[in-house]
Phi, psi and omega in degrees: 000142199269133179305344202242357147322146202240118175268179170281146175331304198273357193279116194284073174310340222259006178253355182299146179196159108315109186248154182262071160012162173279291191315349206095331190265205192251125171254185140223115205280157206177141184292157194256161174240159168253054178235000152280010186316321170289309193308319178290320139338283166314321162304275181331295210261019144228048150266144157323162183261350181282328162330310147301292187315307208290311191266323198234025176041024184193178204282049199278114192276326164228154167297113200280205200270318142351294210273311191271356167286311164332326215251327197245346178260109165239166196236001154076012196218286190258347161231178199175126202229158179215153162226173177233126186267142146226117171073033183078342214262119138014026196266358178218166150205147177224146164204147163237157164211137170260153211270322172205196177324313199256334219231139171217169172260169173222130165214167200248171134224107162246152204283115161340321186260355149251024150340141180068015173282330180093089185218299153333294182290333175295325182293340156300301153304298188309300191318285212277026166272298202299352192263322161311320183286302194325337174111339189289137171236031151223120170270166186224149165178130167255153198240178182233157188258347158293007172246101184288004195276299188255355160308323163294338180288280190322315185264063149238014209258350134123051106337178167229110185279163168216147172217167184195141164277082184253140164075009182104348146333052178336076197263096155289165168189146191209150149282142163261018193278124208284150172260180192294320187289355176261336180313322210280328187273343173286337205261333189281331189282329218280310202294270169335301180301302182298332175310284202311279172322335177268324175321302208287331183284323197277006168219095200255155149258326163256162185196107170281115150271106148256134194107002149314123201234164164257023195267092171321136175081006174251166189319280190305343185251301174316302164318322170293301162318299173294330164277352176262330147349285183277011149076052195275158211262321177268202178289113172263135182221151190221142192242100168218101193287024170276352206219151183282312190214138159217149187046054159098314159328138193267076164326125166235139173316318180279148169241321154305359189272322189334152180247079155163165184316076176300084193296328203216115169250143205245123188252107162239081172231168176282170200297312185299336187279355185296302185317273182323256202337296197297331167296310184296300174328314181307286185324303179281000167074001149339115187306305202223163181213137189252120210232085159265050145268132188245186206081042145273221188298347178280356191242008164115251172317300198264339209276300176330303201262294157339285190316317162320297197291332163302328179281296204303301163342279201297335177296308203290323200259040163082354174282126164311170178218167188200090172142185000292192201358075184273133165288321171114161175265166172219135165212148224247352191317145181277304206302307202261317161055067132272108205221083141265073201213165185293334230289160165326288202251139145342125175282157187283164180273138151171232195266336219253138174266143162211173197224136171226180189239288182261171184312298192311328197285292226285000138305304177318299189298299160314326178260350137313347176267344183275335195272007184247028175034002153331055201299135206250179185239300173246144179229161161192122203247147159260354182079209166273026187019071179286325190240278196298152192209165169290022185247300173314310192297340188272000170257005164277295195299316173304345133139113158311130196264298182319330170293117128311275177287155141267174175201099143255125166275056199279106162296314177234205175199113158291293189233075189310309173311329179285303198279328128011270183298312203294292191311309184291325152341241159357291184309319179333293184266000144175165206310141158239152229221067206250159163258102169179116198323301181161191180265101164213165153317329187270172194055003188290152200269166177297177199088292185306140161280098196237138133251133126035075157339171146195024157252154199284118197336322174311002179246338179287321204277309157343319187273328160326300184293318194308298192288013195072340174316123185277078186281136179225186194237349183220167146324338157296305165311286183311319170259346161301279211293344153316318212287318167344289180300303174261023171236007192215141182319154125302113167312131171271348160178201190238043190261144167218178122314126160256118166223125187216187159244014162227132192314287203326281190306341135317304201298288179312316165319292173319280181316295157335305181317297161312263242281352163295319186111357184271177188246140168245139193241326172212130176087179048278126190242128174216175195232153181297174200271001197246027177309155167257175192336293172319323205263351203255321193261009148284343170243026131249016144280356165303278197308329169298316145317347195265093171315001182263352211248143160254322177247156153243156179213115187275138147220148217202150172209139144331095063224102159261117186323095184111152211289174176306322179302310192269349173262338157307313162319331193278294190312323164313293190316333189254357200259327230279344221239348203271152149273358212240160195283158188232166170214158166251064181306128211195103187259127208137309170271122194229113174176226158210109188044237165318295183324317193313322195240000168286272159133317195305160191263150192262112198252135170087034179300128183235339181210064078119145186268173170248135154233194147252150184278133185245098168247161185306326222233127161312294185337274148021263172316288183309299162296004159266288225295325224242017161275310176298308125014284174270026165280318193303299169315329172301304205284352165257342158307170190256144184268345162114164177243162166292092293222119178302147164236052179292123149102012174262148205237110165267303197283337140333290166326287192322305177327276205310343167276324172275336166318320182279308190288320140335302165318304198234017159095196208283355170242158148206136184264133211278136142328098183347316211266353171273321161301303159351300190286308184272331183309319182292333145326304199261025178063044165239126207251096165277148160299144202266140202228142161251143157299123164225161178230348181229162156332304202283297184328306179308324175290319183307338182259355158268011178307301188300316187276316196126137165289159293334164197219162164239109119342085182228165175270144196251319174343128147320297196301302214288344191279329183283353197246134159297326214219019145277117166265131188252017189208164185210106226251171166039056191263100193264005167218188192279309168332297177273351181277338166296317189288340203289328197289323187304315120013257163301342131340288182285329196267332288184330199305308184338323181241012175052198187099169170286188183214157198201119184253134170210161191288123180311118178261161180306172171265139184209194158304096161265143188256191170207129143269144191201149181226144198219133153292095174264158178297321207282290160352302158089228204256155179204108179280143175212140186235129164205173164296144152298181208054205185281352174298283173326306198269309192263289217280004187027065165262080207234139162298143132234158160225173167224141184299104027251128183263156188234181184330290214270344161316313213259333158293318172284349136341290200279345192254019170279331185285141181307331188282009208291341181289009173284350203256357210232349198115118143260108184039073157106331204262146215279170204261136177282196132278088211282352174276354170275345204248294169310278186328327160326280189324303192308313182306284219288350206269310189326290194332289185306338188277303182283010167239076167326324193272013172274096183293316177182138199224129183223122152240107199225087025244170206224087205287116174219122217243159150317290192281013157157218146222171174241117176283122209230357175166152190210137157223145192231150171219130225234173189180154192255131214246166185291171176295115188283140176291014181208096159275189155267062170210134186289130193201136158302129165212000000 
């Protein structure tokens, strides 16, 4: 769509999106206007006429002035048209109009010449997202019955279809309320299509340097060079029209001039010229682009506004970006052999994928893998991840025959909630692997699209463990628990073996180990240190025997009698036969077995060698064991079911939300008695409260409610004070509910606020529950005790949203406070299924109303006999577009 296009008043930026094809490339989806009218033209009349027929049940060879006024004028409310665009151009159109409250019909047109793209189905989805938020649950739509093209969009979108023939008609009809099977089938395209598209960049057959000079040490000469170097396997070219050839390569004016399919062009140019290339690219039809030129959004303003205009440019014509100041990729694969990359030398070959953001990283990381002979599969730096992200890459790894592991270095996370579900996906079948400080405003590097967090880091590391993810804290750390994960058995739990040749350094082990969290089960068993090989690998053929060890862990120091060389070999050899995992403390030595001082690169790995992993540190060794360790166990655990939603009112909510937001503009705090209401969509019972201002209100209102009552102050100050009491529990007559208001009243002015009358709940364990609308985030649940356990000492839960069974349990037992919940010293076990539910309602709430800015239930009484929810404050705000939305989209 052209910028200088005049939209309608009402027209809903917030449904535009980039979507990633069944093919790899890029579309973009986008509300239809009515300045498309030409565009719509232009579509119809390079459709088949079986094309025509299929869609409008007649030969209408053209549209009249009528029929694209129709088609093109919408009110984006009872009707609602989406197109999917390449290159400004048409290629798709969805509408729904609506039939009643609940129903609208829907029908598609895709473009002949992108067919078998998926385009349907994306339009399908955005259609019934945007029609659930709208309050509609049902599509309706008649087919002709020869168009199986589009009757498979309908059964293949995982819905429950029901059809019926009348008049030669198909009248389809389906609710659109998403199910586990339609989730399931939305999570797998998304998955694919980006699998695909990241594949065509890391398996190129062509490869364009454009800006190769014959000048040595400049970018572009470098790149090249390292790529004809490293031997890749497909076609190389270089587009510099100043040169016929460099380094031997054949020069073109051009990336269109090239005479063949340019899959990947490697941009080493100055900035300004980016634009004119990515076009030329556009043109020649090139998947992807690798832009390792920098003085983009990291160099400022202008920078900024370039770098916008390049994504949109490469979005509009179907390309990925990988970059700007991008370190370049590499893949060790023997078919591709590619290091379109800064790095020198070829990384050695073998499992481990890994992913950085800058340059400076993406050494730092290579050459930590080359001196630990660690071999790698895939590399990928983004740069200022204008496009390409560590989310795409984890879904390539995911499969990727060749990855055993993952490694991310994420300086920052654009969209996290996204890398979440991807990152749990991806753990099951292998370890991931992040480097990252937490969420905060500070260190995000220049460049990066970040939005402004305002949860507290302790929720970013939450979101790792939920997802299984192995967080660490440095580069170092990240290739210890590597060398583990792909040479070494899955630890079967966590008892282990200590065997060395030195006591002290036994001794020192043993402790770590405890502080790890491991069980030592056998030893510390140690042989003297000037023992020879044999008598040091019979006890550690002992510990490998020993039905009690699930792991061993050697330490050894010189002068154990025959070189280092021959007792690693020797241990291999004794490992080789074993299931259970070994480690090595070895001082001095970093690595992996043979490999630590060998070095050569190893081609054609089809299954990861077993060696052993070797550090310098008891510390080292133990903390890689005992990471690798609770991966196993997240993988053996049970992953949870989805948490039902009987008795939830969605589109209720919504009423009651928009109604408020109308009322008071784009913010508002909902009323006690509006909490009420909407917390009651969703099946949570706040308890009903009077407002009082006097003595006599107060007895009156406990007349209305029932003896006993509780008298408490609503005051912030009285709530916020340890050693203030703001409440007088258990008043069973009028007599004491007057004295108690008079009472607190009088003790109490100082700090002002209302009183409040309520019905006495049982005693229990009070909680505080809450869920917050973050930018970065998106919604974020949190659990604690009320009080000062929770607010001063922030002994606080967190998850992100959407949670299942087992989330939302370990939810309630990650605070240190939690053994209050099970019976404490004497006192009774609460009811923890009445209280997950809760937790579980509210997780729902916050995930399908965005515009719930922060919802707190407080307190939250949880009793032997259920809970009682006793206050609620909702506070409501109109939020920016979440970056993981339920439609597939690049963000």
């Amino acid at each position: 769509m052209d910028e200088a296009e005049v939209l309608p008043a009402n027209y809903p930026h917030e449904w535009e999106a980039d979507v990633v094809l069944r093919d790899g490339s890029v579309g973009h989806v986008r509300p239809i206007t009515p300045q498309d009218e030409d565009r719509v033209r232009r579509f119809h009349s390079r459709q088949s006429d079986e094309s025509i027929y299929l869609r409008f049940f007649a030969p209408l060879r053209e549209l009249s002035p009528r029929d694209l006024r129709r088609f093109t004028h919408v009110d984006y409310q009872d009707r609602v048209a989406l197109v999917v665009t390449h290159r400004g151009e048409i290629i798709g159109i969805g509408r729904y109009d609506k039939i009643d409250t609940h129903s609208a019909e829907v029908a598609f047109n895709i473009s002949d010449h992108f067919q078998g793209r998926g385009i349907g189905s994306v339009l399908l989805e955005h259609l019934a997202d945007i029609a659930r938020e709208a309050g509609l649950t049902r599509f309706e739509a008649e087919v002709l019955p020869q168009n199986q093209k589009m009757l498979r969009v309908f059964a293949d979108a995982g819905y429950l279809v029901s059809r019926r023939v009348e008049d030669g008609i198909v009248q389809v009809h389906f609710d659109i309320e998403p199910t586990q099977a339609s989730e399931s089938v939305r999570l797998s395209r998304e998955h694919r299509a980006e699998s695909i598209s990241i594949s065509a960049l890391l398996a190129p057959k062509a490869i364009a340097v454009v800006g190769a000079g014959r000048t040595p040490g400049t970018v572009g000469h470098e790149v090249l060079r390292h790529l004809r170097d490293g031997g890749f396997t497909g076609q190389l070219y270089v587009v510099n029209p100043s040169a016929d050839e460099v380094l031997g390569i054949a020069s073109y004016p051009s990336v269109s001039s090239v005479p063949a399919q340019v899959d990947i062009a490697v941009l080493a140019i100055p900035a300004h010229q980016a634009l004119g290339v990515v076009e030329d690219c556009a043109g020649a039809g090139v998947h992807g682009l690798v832009v390792i030129s920098a003085g983009f959004a990291e160099s400022g303003k202008d920078g900024q506004r370039l770098e916008k205009r390049l994504l949109r440019l490469a979005r509009d014509s179907g390309m990925r970006v990988v970059g700007p100041a991008s370190f370049g990729l590499i893949n060790t694969s023997d078919q591709i052999s590619m290091n379109a990359s800064l790095a020198p030398v070829m990384a050695p070959a073998g499992h481990f994928g890994l992913f950085a953001q800058s340059g400076p990283l993406g050494i730092a990381v290579l050459e930590s893998a080359a001196r630990r002979s660690l071999g790698i599969s895939t590399f990928a730096s983004a740069g200022n991840r204008l496009d390409v992200s560590g989310n795409d890459l984890m879904q390539y790894w995911m499969d990727d025959e060749r990855t055993r592991a993952v490694g991310l270095y994420l300086e920052s996370m654009g969209n996290p909630r996204k890398f979440s579900r991807i990152a749990r996906r991806l753990a099951v079948s292998k370890p991931v692997i992040v480097i990252k400080s937490g969420a905060s405003k500070y260190g995000v590097p220049p460049g990066h699209r970040v939005r402004a967090s305002r949860v507290e880091p302790e929720a970013f590391t939450a979101m790792l463990t939920q997802a299984g993810v192995i967080h660490v804290d440095d580069i170092h750390e990240m290739f210890d628990v590597a060398q583990v994960l792909i040479h070494q058995p899955e630890p079967r739990g966590n008892r282990v073996a200590i065997v060395g040749n030195s006591v002290q350094l036994c001794a020192l082990t043993a402790q770590v180990a405890e502080a790890q969290g491991l069980t030592i089960t056998h030893g510390p068993s140690s042989v003297a240190a000037e023992a020879p090989v044999e008598r040091f690998a019979r006890k550690v053929a002992k510990a490998l025997a020993d039905d009690l060890v699930d792991s061993v862990i050697l330490c050894f120091t010189p002068p154990l009698l025959g070189s280092e060389q021959e007792a690693i070999a020797l241990i291999d050899d004794l490992a080789a036969d074993s299931d259970k995992a070994m480690v090595a403390t070895m001082i001095g030595t970093r690595g992996v077995g043979a490999l630590a001082t060998a070095g050569p690169r190893v081609q054609g790995l089809d299954q990861p060698p077993r060696h052993l992993p070797l550090y310098m540190a008891p510390e080292d060794a133990v903390r890689a064991l005992a990471a690798a360790t609770r991966y196993a166990q997240w993988r053996r655990k049970d992953k949870g079911e989805p948490l039902s939603r009987a008795g939830i009112d969605r589109t209720g909510a919504q009423r009651i939300i928009e109604a408020a937001l109308a009322d008071q503009g784009s913010g508002a705090e909902l009323t006690y008695e509006q909490c009420q209401r909407l917390l009651a969509t969703y099946g949570i019972d706040l308890w009903s409260r009077r407002i009082v201002h006097t003595a006599d209100e107060a007895v009156a209102a406990a007349d209305e409610l029932g003896y006993p009552v509780v008298v408490k102050s609503l005051s912030e100050l009285v709530r916020g004070q340890a050693t203030v009491q703001g409440v007088r529990v258990d008043l069973g007559s009028a007599g004491a509910v007057a004295e108690a208001f008079t009472s607190l009243s009088e003790r109490l002015a100082a700090y002002g606020g209302e009183f409040a009358v309520q019905r006495m709940a049982h005693p229990g364990v009070s909680t505080v529950v809450t869920g917050t609308e973050d930018a970065l985030f998106g919604p974020v649940v949190t659990f604690s005790l009320a009080g000062v356990v929770g607010e001063v000492l922030r002994d606080i839960g967190y998850r992100i949203p959407p949670l299942n069974d087992v989330d939302v349990v370990e939810l309630m037992d990650s605070i240190k406070a939690a053994p209050l919940l099970h019976g404490y010293r004497g006192t009774p076990q609460v009811n923890r299924s009445a209280l997950e539910e809760v937790i579980g309602r509210l997780s729902m709430l916050s995930d399908d109303l965005p515009e719930l800015a922060s919802v707190v239930l407080n307190p939250v009484v949880a009793h032997p006999d259920g809970v009682d929810v006793l206050g609620a404050t909702i506070r409501l705000a109109r939020p920016a577009k979440r970056k993981d939305i339920r439609r597939r989209a690049l963000t």
